[in-house]
N, C-alpha and C positions, 0 to 999 in steps of 0.2 A: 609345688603348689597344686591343690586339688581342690575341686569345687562342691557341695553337697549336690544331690538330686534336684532339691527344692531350689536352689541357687541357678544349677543349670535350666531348669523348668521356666525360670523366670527369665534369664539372660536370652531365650532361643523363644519366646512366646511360645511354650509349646506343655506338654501337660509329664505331672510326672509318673502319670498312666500310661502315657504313649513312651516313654524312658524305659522305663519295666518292661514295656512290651519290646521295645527292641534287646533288649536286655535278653528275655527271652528265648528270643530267635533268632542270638547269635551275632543277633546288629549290631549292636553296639556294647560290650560289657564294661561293668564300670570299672574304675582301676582298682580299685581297694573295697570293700565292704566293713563297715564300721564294730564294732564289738555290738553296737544298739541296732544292728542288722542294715543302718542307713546307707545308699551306696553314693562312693565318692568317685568325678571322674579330674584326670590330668591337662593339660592342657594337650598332649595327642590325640585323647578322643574327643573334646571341644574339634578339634578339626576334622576327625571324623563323623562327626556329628553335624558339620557344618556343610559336609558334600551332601551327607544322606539327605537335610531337609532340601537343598540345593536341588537335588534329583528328583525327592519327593515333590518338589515346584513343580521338577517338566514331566512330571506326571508316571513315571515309573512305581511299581508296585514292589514291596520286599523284596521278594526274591530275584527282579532284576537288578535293584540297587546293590543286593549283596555280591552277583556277579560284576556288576561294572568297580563296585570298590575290590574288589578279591581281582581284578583282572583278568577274568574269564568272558567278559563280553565283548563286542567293538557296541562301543558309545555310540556310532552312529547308525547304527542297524537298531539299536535298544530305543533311540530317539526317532527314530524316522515317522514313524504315526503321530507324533505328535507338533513336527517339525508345521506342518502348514497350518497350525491353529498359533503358534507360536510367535509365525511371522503375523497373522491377522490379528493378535492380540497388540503385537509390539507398533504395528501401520496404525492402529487405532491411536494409543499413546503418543505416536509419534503425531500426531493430529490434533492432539489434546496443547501439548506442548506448545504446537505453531501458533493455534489459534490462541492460548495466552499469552504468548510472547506479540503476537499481534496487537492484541488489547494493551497490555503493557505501554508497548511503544506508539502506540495511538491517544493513550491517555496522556501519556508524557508529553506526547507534543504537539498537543491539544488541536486535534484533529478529531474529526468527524468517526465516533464508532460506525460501522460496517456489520450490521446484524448477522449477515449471512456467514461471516468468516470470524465467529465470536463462537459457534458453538459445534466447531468442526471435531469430530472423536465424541461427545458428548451424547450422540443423537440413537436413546432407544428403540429410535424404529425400524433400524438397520434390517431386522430380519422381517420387516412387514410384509415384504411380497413374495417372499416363504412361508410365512404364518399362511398368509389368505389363501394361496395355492393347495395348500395341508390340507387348512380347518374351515377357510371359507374368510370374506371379510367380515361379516357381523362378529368373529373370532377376536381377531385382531382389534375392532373398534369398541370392543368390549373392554379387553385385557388392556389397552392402550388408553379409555376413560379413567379408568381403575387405576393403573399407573400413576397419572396424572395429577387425579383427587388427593392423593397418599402425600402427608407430611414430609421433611424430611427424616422424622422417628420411626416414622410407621414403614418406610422403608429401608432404613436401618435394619428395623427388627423383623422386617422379612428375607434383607437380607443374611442378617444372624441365623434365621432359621433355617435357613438355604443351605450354609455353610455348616452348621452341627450336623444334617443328614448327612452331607459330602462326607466330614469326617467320621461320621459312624459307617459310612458303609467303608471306606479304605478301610477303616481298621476289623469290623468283621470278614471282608475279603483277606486280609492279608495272615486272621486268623484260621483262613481254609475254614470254617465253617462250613454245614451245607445250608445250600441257600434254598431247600424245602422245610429246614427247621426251624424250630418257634422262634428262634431268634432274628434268624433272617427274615421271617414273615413276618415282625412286629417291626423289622423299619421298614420292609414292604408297603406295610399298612400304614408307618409314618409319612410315607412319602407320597402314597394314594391320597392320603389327607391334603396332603399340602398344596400338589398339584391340584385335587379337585376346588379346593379355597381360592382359585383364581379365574377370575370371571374370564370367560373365554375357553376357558377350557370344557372340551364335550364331557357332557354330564352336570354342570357347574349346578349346582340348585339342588341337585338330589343327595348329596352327601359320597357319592364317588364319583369317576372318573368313569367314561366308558370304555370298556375291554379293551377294544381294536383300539384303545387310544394311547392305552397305560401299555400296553403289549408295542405298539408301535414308538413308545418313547423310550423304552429300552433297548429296542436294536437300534433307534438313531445313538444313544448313548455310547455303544460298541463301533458304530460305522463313522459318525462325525465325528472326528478329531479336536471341535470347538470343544465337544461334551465330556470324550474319554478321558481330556486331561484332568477332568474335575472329581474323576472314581479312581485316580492311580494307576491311570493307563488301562489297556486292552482286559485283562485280565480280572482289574476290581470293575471294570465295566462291562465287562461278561459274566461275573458274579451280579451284580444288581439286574443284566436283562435277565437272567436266569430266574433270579429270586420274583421279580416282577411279575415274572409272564404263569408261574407258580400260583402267586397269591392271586392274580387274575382270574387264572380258570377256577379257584375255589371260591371266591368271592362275587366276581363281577361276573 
């Protein structure tokens, strides 16, 4: 039994652009290609297809994935950079979980809710006095009003927008691109936008971002491990500070 592209595309939330591209390079080939040129895969690369997004989670870039499935890597030298953002993601979670199971069994048995331990894992202001330290508080009390005003659609859809850039840049990093070319300077320039559309950010008001800030949010992107997991690991995150700091000196 084989599955089409489109089929697969949709079984794995994933696109049948991003299939081709692994396709490409070796990642993953399909099992059979159709007379109508359409490509079909087996149930063995359904499972190989199942590590790669699995890896692509913990933030690995192409060519490391292709070594840890080929058996050329140790998994835990290829994960290590991104092991301590991985435990903070999962302690958050594991916080989320408490405090609804909390709620749960307080509702049930009709006992007095406990505001304080209802919204434990939930609370964006975690990096508040990192922000303030950075960018100053009027930063944080800015970006954290803004926050708040936002719908539950309105942040949705910024957080959608969040997430298209993430993906566009893993995949022109993983395409080697260079990241002083027009391509790379146009989600450069995607992302200067975005970043500067959030109040608190230096610059916010004038339609960019300022240099030392855009330049300084791409080496955090390489150095924090919270961030690197969200460019494909070290690698697509050395590609975006690279691209970054490029379209900064020609722009800002």
């Amino acid at each position: 039994m084989d599955w089409s592209i489109q089929e697969v595309a949709r079984l794995a939330s994933t696109t049948s652009r991003t299939l081709r591209h692994y396709g490409d390079v070796g990642l993953l080939a399909p099992s059979r290609v159709g007379a109508n040129g359409y490509r079909y895969y087996d149930g063995a690369a359904l499972v190989r297809l199942q590590r790669i997004l699995m890896l692509r989670d913990l933030g690995l870039g192409i060519p490391a994935i292709a070594e840890v499935l080929d058996g050329q890597r140790d998994d835990a030298e290829a994960l290590e950079g991104h092991l301590h953002w991985l435990q903070e993601e999962r302690s958050r979670i594991d916080r989320q979980i408490e405090s609804v199971q909390t709620t749960i069994t307080t509702l049930r048995g009709g006992e007095q809710l406990m505001a304080e331990e209802m919204f434990k894992g939930f609370d964006h202001t975690e990096y508040k006095d990192e922000v303030e330290q950075r960018w100053g508080k009027q930063a944080y009390a800015d970006s954290d009003r803004w926050w708040r005003t936002m719908t539950a659609d309105e942040r949705a859809a910024w957080k959608s927008r969040m997430a298209e850039i993430g993906f566009d840049w893993i995949e022109a990093a993983d395409r080697g691109i260079d990241p002083a070319g027009d391509e790379a300077q146009a989600l450069a320039k995607r992302h200067a936008d975005w970043v500067s559309a959030i109040p608190g950010t230096p610059g916010y008001g004038t339609g960019a971002p300022v240099k030392e800030y855009l330049v300084g949010l791409g080496e955090t992107y390489v150095s924090d491990g919270r961030f690197t997991a969200n460019y494909g690991g070290i690698e697509g995150a050395t590609f975006v500070r690279d691209a970054l700091r490029v379209y900064a000196d020609r722009n800002l």
